[in-house]
Every structure is written in structure tokens, then in C-alpha cells.
LUMGUMAR-665561 format. One record per atom (N, C-alpha, C): chain; x, y, z; residue in three letters. Coordinates in steps of 0.05 Angstrom, whole numbers, plus 5000, padded with zeros to 4 digits. Layout:
! residues N
['A' [X Y Z] 'ALA'];
...
//
This chain:
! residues 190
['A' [5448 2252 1316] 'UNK'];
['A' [5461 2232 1332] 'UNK'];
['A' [5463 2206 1317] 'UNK'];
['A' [5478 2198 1317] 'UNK'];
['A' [5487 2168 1310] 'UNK'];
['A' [5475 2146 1318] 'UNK'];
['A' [5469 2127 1309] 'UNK'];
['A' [5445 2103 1307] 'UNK'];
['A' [5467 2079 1314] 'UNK'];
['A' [5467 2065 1344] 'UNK'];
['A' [5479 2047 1352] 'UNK'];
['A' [5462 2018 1347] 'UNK'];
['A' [5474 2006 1348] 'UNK'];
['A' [5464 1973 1356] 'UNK'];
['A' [5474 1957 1372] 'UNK'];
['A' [5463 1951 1392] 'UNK'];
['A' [5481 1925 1409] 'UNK'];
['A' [5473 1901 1404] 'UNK'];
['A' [5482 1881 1404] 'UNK'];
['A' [5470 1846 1408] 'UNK'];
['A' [5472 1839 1429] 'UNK'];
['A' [5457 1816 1432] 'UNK'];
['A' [5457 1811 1463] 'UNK'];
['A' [5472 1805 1478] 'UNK'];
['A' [5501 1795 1461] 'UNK'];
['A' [5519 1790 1470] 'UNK'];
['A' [5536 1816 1485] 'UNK'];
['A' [5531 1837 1463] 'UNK'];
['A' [5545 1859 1476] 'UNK'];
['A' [5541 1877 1499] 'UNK'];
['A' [5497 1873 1506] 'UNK'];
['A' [5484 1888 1516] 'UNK'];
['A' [5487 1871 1548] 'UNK'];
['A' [5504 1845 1550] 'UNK'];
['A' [5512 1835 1570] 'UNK'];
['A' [5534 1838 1590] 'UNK'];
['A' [5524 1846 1611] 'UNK'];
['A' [5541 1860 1638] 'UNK'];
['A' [5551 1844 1661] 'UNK'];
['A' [5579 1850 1669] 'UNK'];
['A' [5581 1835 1690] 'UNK'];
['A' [5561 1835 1707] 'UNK'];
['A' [5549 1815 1720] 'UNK'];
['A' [5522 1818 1741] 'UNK'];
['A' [5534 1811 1777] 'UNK'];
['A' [5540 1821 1792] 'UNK'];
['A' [5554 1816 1814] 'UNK'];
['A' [5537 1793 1824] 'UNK'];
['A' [5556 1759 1829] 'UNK'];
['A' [5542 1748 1849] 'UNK'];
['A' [5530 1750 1869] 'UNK'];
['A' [5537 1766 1874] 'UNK'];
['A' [5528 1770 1905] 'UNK'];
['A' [5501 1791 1901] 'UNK'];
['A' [5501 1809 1890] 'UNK'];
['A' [5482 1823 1879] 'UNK'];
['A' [5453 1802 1873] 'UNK'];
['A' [5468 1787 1845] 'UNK'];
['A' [5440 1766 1836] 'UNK'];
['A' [5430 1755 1861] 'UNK'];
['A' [5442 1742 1872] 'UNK'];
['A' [5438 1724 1898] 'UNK'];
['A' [5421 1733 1918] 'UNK'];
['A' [5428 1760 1924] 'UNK'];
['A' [5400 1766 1936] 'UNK'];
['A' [5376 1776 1918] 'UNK'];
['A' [5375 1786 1902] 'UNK'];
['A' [5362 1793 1885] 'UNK'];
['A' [5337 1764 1888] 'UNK'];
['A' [5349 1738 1885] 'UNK'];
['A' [5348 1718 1868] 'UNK'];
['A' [5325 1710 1901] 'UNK'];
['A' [5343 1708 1920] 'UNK'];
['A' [5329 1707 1947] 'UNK'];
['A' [5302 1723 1950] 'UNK'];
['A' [5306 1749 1950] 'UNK'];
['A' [5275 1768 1946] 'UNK'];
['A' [5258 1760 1930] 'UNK'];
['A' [5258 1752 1898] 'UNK'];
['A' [5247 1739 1883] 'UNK'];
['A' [5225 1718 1887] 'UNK'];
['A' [5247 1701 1912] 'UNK'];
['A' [5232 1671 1922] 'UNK'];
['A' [5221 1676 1944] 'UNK'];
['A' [5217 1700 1962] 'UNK'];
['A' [5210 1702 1987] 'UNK'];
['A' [5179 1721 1979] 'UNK'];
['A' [5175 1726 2005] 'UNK'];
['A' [5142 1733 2007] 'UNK'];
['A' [5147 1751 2026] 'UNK'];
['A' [5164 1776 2024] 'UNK'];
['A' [5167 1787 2045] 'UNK'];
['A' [5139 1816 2028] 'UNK'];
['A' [5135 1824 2053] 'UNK'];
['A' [5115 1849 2050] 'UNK'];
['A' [5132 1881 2042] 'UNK'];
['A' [5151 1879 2052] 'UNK'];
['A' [5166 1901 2062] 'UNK'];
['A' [5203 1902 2054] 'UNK'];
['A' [5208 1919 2061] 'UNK'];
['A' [5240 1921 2064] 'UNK'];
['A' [5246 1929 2036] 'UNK'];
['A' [5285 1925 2031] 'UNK'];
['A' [5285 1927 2009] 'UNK'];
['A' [5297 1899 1997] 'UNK'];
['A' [5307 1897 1967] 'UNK'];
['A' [5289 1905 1949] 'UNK'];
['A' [5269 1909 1944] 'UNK'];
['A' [5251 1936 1937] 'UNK'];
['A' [5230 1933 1923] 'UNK'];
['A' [5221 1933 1895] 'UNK'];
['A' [5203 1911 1890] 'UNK'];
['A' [5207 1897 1859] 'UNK'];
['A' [5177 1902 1849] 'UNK'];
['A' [5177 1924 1832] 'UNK'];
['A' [5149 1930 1817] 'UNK'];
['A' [5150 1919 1791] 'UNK'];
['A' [5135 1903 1783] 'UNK'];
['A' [5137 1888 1758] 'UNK'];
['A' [5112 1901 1751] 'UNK'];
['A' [5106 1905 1721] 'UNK'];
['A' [5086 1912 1712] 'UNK'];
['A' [5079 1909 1682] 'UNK'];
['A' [5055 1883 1672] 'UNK'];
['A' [5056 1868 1658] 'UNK'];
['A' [5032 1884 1636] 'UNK'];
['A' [5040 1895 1613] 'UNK'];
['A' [5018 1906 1598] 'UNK'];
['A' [5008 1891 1582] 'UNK'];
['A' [4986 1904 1558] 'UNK'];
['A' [4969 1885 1551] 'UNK'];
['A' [4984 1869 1529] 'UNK'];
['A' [5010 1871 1518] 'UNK'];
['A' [5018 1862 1494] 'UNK'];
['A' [5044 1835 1514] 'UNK'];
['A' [5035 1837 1545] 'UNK'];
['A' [5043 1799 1550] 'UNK'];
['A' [5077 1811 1558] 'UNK'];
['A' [5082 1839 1548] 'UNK'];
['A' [5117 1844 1556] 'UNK'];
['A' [5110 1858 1587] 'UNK'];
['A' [5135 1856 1595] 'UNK'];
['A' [5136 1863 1627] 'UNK'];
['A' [5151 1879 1628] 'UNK'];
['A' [5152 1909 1647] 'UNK'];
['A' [5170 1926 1660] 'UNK'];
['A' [5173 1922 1686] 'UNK'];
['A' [5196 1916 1699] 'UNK'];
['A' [5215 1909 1723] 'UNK'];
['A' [5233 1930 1730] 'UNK'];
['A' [5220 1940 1762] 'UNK'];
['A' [5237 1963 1774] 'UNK'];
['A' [5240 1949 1796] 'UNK'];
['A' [5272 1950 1807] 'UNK'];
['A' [5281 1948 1827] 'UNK'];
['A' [5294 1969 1835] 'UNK'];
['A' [5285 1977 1857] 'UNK'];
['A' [5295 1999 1873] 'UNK'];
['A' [5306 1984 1902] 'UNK'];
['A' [5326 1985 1904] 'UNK'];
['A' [5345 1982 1928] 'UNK'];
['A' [5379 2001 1923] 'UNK'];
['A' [5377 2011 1949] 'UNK'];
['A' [5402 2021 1956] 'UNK'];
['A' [5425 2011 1951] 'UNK'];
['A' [5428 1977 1954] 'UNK'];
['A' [5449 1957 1947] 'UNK'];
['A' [5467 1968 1916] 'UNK'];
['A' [5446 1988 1895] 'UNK'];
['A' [5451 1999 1862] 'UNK'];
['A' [5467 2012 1868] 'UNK'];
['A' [5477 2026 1892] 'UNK'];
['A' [5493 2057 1887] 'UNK'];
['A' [5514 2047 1889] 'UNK'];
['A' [5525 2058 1863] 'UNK'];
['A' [5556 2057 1853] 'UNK'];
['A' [5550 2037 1833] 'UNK'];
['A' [5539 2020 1822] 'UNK'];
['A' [5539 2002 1802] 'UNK'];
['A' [5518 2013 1781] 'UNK'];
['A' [5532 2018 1754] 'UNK'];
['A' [5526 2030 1732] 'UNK'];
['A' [5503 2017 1719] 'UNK'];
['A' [5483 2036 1716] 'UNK'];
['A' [5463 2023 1703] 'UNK'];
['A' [5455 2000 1690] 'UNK'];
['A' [5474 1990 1663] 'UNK'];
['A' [5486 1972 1645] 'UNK'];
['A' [5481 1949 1673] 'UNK'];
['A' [5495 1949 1694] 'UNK'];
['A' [5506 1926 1701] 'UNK'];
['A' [5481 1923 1728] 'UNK'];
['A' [5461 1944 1730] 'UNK'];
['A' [5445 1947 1745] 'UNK'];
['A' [5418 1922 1723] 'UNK'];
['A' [5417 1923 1697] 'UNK'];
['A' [5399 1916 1685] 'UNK'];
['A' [5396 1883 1682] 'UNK'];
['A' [5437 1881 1674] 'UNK'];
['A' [5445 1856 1671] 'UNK'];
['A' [5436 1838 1700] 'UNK'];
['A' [5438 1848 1724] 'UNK'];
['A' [5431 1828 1753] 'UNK'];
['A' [5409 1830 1750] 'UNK'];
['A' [5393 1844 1743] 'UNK'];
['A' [5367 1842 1737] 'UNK'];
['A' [5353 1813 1726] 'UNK'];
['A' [5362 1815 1711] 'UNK'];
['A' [5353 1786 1685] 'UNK'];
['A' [5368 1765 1694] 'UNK'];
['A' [5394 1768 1701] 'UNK'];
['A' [5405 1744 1714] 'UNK'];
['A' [5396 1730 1742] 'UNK'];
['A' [5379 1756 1748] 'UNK'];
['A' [5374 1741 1783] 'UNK'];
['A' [5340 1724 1772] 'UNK'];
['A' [5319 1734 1751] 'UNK'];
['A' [5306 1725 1739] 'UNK'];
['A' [5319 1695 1723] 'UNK'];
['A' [5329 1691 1719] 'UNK'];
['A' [5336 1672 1701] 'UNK'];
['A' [5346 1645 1723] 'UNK'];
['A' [5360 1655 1740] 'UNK'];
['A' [5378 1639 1770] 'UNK'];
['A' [5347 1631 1784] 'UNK'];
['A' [5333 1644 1787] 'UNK'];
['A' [5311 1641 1806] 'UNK'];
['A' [5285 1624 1789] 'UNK'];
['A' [5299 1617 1767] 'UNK'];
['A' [5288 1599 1749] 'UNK'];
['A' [5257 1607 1732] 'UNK'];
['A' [5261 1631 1728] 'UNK'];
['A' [5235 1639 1717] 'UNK'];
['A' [5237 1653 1688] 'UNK'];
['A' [5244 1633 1678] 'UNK'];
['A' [5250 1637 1648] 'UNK'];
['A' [5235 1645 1632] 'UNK'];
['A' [5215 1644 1637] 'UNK'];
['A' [5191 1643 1610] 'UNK'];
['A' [5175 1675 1626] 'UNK'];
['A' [5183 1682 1647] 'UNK'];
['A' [5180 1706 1663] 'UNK'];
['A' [5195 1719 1651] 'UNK'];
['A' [5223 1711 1651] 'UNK'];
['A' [5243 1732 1637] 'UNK'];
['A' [5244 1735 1609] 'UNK'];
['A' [5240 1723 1599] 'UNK'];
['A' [5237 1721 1561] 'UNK'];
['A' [5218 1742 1555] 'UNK'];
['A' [5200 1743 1574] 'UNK'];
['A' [5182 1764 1572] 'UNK'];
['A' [5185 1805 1578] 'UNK'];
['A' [5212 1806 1599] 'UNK'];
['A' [5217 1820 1607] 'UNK'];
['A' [5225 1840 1578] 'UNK'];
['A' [5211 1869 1580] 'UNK'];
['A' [5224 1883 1559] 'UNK'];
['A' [5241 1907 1562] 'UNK'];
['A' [5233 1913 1585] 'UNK'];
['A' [5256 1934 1609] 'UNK'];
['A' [5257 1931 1636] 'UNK'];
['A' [5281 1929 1642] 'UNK'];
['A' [5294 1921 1678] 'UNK'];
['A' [5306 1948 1691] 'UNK'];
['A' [5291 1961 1705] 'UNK'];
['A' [5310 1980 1708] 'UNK'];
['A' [5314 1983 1734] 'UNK'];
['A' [5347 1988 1746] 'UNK'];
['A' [5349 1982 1778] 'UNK'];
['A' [5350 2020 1787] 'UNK'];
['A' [5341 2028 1809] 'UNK'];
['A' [5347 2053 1814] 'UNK'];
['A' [5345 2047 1848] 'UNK'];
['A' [5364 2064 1853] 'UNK'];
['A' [5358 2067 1885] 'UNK'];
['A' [5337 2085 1903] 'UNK'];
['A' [5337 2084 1921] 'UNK'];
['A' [5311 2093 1935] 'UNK'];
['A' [5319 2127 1922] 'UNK'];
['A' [5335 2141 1927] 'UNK'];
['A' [5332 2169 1928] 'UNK'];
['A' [5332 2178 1897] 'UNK'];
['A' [5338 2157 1873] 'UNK'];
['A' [5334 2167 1845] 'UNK'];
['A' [5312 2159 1838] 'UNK'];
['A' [5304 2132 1853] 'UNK'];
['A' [5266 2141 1843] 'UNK'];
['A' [5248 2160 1860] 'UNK'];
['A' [5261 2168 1876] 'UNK'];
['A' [5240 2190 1897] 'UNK'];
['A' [5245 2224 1873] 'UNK'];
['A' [5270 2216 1862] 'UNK'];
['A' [5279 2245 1842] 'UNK'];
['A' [5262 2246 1823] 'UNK'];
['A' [5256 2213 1809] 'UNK'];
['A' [5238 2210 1777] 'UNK'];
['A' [5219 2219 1778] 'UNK'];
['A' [5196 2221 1808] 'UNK'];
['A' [5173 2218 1813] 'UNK'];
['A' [5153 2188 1816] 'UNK'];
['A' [5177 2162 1829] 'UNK'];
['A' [5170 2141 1822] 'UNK'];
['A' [5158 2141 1850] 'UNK'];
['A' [5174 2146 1876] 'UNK'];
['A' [5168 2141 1908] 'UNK'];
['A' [5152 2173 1914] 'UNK'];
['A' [5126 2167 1909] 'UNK'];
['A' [5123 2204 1922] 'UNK'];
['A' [5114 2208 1955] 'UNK'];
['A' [5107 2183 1964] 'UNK'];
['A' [5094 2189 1988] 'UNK'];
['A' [5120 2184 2014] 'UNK'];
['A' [5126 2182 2031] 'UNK'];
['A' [5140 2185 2053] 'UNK'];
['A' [5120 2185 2071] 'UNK'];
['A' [5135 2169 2085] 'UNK'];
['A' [5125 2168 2113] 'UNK'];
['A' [5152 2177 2135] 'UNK'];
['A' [5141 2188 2154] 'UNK'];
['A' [5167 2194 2172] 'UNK'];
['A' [5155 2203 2198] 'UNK'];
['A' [5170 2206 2223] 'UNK'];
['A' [5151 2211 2248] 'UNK'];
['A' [5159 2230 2256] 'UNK'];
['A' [5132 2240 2268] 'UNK'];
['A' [5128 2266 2285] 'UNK'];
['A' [5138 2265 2313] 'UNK'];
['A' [5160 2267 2321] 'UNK'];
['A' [5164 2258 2350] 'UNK'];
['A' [5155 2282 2366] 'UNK'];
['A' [5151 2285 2393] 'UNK'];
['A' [5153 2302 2418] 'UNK'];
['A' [5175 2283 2434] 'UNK'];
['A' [5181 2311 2448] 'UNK'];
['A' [5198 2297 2477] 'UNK'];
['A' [5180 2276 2493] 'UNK'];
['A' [5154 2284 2494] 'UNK'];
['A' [5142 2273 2509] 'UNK'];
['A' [5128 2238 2499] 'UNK'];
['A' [5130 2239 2474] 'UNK'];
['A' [5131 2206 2457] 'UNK'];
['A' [5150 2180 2473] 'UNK'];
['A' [5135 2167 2472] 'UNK'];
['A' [5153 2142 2490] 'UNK'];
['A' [5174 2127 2466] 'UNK'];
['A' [5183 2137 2439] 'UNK'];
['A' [5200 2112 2427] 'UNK'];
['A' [5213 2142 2421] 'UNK'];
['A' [5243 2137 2415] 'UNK'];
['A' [5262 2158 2408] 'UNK'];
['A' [5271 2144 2373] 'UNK'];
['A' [5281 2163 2366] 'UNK'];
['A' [5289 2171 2346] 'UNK'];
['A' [5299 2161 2325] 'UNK'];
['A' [5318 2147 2346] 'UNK'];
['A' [5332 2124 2338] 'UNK'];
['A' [5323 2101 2341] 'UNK'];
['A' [5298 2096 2350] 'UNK'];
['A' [5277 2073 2346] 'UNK'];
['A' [5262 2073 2322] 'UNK'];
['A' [5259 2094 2317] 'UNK'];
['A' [5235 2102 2292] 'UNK'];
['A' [5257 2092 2265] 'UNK'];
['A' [5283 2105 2275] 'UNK'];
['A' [5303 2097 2247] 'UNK'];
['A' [5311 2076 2243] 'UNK'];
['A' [5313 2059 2260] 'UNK'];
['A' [5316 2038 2255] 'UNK'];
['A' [5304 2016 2242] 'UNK'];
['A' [5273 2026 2262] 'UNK'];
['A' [5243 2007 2242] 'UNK'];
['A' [5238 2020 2217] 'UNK'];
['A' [5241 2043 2204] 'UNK'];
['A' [5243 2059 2174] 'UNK'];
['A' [5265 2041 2162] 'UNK'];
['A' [5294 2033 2172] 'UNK'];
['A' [5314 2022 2152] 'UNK'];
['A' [5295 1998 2145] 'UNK'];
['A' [5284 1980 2171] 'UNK'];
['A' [5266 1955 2164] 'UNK'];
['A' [5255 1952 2146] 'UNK'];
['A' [5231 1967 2153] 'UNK'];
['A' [5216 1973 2121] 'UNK'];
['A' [5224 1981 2102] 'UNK'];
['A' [5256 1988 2099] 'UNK'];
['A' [5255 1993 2078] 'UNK'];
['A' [5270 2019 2073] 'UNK'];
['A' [5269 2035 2084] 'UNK'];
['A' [5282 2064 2087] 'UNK'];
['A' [5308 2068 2081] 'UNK'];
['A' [5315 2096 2070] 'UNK'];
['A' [5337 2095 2057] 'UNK'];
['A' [5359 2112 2073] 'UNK'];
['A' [5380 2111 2074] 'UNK'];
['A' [5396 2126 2091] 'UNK'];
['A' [5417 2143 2071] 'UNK'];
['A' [5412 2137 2054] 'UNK'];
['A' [5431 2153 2025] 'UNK'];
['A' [5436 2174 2030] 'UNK'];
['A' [5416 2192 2040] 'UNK'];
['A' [5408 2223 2040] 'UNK'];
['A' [5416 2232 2054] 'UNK'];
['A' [5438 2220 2080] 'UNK'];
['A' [5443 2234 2090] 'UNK'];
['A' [5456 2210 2108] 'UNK'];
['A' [5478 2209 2127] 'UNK'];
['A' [5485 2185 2162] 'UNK'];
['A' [5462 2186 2177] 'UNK'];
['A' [5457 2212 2175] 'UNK'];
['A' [5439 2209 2201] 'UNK'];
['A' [5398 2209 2188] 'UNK'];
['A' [5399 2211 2171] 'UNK'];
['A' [5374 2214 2161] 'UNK'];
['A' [5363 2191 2143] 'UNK'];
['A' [5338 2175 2154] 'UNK'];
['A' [5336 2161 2140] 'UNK'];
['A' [5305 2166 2123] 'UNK'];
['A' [5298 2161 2110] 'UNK'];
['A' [5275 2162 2097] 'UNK'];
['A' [5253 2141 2080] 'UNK'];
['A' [5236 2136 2080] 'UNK'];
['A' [5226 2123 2079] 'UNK'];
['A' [5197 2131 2065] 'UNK'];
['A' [5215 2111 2033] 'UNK'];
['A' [5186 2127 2016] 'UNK'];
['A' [5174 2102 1997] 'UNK'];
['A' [5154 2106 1986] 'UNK'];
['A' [5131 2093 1974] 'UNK'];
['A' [5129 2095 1951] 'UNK'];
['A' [5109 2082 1935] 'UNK'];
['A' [5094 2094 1911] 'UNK'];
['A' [5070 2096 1904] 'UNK'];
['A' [5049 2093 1933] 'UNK'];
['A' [5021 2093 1929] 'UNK'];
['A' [5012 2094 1963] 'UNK'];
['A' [4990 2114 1966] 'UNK'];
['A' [4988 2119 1988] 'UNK'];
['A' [4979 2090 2009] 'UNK'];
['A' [4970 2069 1990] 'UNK'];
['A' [4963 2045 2006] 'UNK'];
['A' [4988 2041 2016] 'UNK'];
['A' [5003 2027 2005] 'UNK'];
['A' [5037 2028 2012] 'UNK'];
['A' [5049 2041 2039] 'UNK'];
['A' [5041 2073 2035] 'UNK'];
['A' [5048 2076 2059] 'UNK'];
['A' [5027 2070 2080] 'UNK'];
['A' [4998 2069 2078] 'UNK'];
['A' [4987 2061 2104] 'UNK'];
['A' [4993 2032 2113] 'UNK'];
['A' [4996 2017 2093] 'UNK'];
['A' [5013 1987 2107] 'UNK'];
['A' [5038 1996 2117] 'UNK'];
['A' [5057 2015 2106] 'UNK'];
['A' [5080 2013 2119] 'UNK'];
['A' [5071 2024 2148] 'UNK'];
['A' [5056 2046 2158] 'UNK'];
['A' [5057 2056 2177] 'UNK'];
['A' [5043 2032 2206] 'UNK'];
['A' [5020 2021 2184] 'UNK'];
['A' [5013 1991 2205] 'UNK'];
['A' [5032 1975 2214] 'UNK'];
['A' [5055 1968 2193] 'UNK'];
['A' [5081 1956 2207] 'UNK'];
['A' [5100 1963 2223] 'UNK'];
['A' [5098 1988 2218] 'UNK'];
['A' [5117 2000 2232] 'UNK'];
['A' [5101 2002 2262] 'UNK'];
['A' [5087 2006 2262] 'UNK'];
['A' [5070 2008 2298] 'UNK'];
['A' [5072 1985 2302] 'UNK'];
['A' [5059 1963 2286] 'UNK'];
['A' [5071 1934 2298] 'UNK'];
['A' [5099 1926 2306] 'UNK'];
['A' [5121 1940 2297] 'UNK'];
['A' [5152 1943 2310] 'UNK'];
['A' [5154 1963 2329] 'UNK'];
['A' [5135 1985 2330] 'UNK'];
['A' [5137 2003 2353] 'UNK'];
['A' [5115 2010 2363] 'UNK'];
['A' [5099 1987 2375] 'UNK'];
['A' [5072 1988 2392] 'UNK'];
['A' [5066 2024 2403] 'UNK'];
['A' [5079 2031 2415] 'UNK'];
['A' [5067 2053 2423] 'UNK'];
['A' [5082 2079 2402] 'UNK'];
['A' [5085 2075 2381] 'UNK'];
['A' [5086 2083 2354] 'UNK'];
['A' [5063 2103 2343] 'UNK'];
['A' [5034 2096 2349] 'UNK'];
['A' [5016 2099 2341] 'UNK'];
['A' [5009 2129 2328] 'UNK'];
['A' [5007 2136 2342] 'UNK'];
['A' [5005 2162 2334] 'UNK'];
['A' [5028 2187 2337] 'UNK'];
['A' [5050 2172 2320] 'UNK'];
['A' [5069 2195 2303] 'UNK'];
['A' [5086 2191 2287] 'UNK'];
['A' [5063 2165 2265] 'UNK'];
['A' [5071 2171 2237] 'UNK'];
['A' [5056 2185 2224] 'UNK'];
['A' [5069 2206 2209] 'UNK'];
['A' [5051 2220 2185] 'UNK'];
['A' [5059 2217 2156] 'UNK'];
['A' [5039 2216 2139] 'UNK'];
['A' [5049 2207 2109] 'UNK'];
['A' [5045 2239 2105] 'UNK'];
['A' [5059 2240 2074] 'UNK'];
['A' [5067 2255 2069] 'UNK'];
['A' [5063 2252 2025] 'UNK'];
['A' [5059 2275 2017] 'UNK'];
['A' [5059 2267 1978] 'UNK'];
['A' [5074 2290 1967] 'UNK'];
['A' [5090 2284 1948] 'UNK'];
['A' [5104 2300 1938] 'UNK'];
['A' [5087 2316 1916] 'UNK'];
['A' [5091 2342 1916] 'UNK'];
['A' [5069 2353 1905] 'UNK'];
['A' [5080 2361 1873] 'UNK'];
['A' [5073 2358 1852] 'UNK'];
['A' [5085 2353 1829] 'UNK'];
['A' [5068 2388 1826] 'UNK'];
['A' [5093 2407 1817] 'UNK'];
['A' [5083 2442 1810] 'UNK'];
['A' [5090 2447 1787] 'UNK'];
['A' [5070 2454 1769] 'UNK'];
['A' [5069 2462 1739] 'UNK'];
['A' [5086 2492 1741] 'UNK'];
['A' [5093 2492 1720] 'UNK'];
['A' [5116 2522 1715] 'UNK'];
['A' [5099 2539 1697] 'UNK'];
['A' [5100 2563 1709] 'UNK'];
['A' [5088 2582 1703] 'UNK'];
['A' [5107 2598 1686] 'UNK'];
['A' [5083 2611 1663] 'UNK'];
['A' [5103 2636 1647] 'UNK'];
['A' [5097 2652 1677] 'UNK'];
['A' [5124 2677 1655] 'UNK'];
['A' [5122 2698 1681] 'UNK'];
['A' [5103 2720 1686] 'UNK'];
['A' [5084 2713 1666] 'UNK'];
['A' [5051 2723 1673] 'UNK'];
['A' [5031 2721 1689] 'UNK'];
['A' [5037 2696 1692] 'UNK'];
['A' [5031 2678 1713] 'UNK'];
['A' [5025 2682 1740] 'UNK'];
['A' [5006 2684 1751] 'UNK'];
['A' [5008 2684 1785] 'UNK'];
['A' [5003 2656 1794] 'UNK'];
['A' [5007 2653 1818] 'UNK'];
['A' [5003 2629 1828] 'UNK'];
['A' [4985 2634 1860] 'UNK'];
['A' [4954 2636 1870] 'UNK'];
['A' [4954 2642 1902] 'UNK'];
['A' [4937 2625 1909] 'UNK'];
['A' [4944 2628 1926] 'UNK'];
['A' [4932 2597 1949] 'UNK'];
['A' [4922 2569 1933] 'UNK'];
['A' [4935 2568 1907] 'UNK'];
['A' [4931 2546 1896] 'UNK'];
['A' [4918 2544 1868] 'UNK'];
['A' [4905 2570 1870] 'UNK'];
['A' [4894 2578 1842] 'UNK'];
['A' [4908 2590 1820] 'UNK'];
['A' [4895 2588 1799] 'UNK'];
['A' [4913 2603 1775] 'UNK'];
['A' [4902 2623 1774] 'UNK'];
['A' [4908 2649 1768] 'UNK'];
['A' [4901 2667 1756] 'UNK'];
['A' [4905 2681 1725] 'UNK'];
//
């Protein structure tokens, strides 16, 4: 394969105002919940990795997913934050739930006999945060560490008091591939 180079001039993307702007808003706020969610993660050599996962990405191409990135950093005046940044990467809820970035879910167990319907539960899931990508009528609502979801499920009963008992979390279970020698039973290898 062929050995490209960009400059920074070139590696620069239209960044949608309106995009940075909230971006730029989340940045400055102290919210617990919802979306964007913005995992920054600072290693020992002082450079930073920045994931934003919000739904707002779908349909806007990576490139220009990375560029509002740094621009909503830079707008929100944290320069010496961003100078530091060495990858921005924006994905939406259902392509980091595909990477293995969101594994846990939370979602509720209803009965007929539950006092909040369905369309209560979906609504307080979009709140926190939940994604509706997957489907009009399906919303989902996922994480990246089981603390995560037990705060989300505490908030969520705090929006639906009698909530309490029918959230259940949930982990995506990551399954090694077997040759076809292989058995697999009740969990063991053989």
C-alpha cells in the first residue's frame, strides 16, 4: 500500500457550527448523564485520547467527525488541552456498542402489572442518554463500565420513582472462536 501524508492544513474538515456548539456547551457543563458522552483518557506520555459518542455523528464522515472534535476543544477555550490531544474519535452510540466500547445496557423488565409503561421507561433511557438508532421504536441504552450503568439505573428511578425494580443491567459477553475441534459446554472448554 502506498505511504500518504497529510498536513494539517489538509487533515482539516469542515466542522458543523452547530455540531461544535454543542459539543462546545457539553464541554462547559457538568452534566452526569445524557448525550454527548465524552471519555477522555490521558496516558502516561501527557497525550490524550477523546471519544465522543453521540448519535448527533450519524451521517457525518469520520474526517469531519474528528475536525468538531478539536474545534469544539479549541472554541471552549482549552487550548493547551487540545495541543495535547493525539486522537479524537466521534462514534455513535450503536458503533461503539459494535467496537466493544459500550458493553453493558441497561433496559427494563416491564410486567403488565408495573405502574410506569413503556413509553415512560423510553423516554427516561433517551434522557440518559439512550439511543434510538436501532430501531423507531427501540431505544437502548448502553455504557462502558458496570458503575455507569448502576448510576444510570439510580437516575433513572429518580425520573421514574416507582421504577425500582425493573431495571436490569445487562454485559455483552465477548466469545472466543473455536477451531472445529473444539467443543464448547456449559462454558467450559474441552
Amino acid at each position: 500500500m502506498a505511504r500518504v501524508k497529510i498536513g494539517l492544513e489538509e487533515s482539516r474538515r469542515s466542522a458543523s457550527t452547530k455540531l461544535v456548539d454543542s459539543l462546545v456547551e457539553e464541554l462547559k457543563s457538568n452534566r452526569q448523564s445524557g448525550q454527548p458522552f465524552i471519555d477522555e483518557q490521558q496516558f502516561d506520555t501527557g497525550r490524550i485520547r477523546v471519544l465522543v459518542v453521540w448519535d448527533a455523528w450519524m451521517n457525518i464522515p469520520l474526517e469531519d467527525r474528528t475536525s468538531t472534535i478539536l474545534a469544539a476543544y479549541e472554541k471552549a477555550g482549552e487550548t493547551d488541552f487540545r495541543t495535547r490531544i493525539a486522537l479524537a474519535s466521534g462514534l455513535t452510540v450503536p458503533e461503539a456498542a459494535v467496537a466493544g466500547m459500550l458493553p453493558y445496557r441497561v433496559s427494563p423488565a416491564l410486567r403488565k402489572s408495573d405502574p410506569v409503561t413503556l413509553e415512560e421507561c423510553r423516554q427516561a433511557m433517551l434522557t440518559e442518554g439512550g439511543t434510538s438508532l436501532m430501531g423507531r421504536d427501540h431505544v437502548e441504552l448502553r455504557v462502558a463500565t458496570e458503575e455507569q450503568a448502576e448510576a444510570s439505573v439510580q437516575r433513572l428511578v429518580k425520573k421514574l420513582p416507582q421504577s425500582s425494580e425493573i431495571w436490569v443491567i445487562t454485559r455483552d459477553l465477548e466469545i472466543p472462536e473455536f477451531g472445529p475441534s473444539d467443543e464448547v459446554t456449559m462454558g467450559a472448554r474441552h
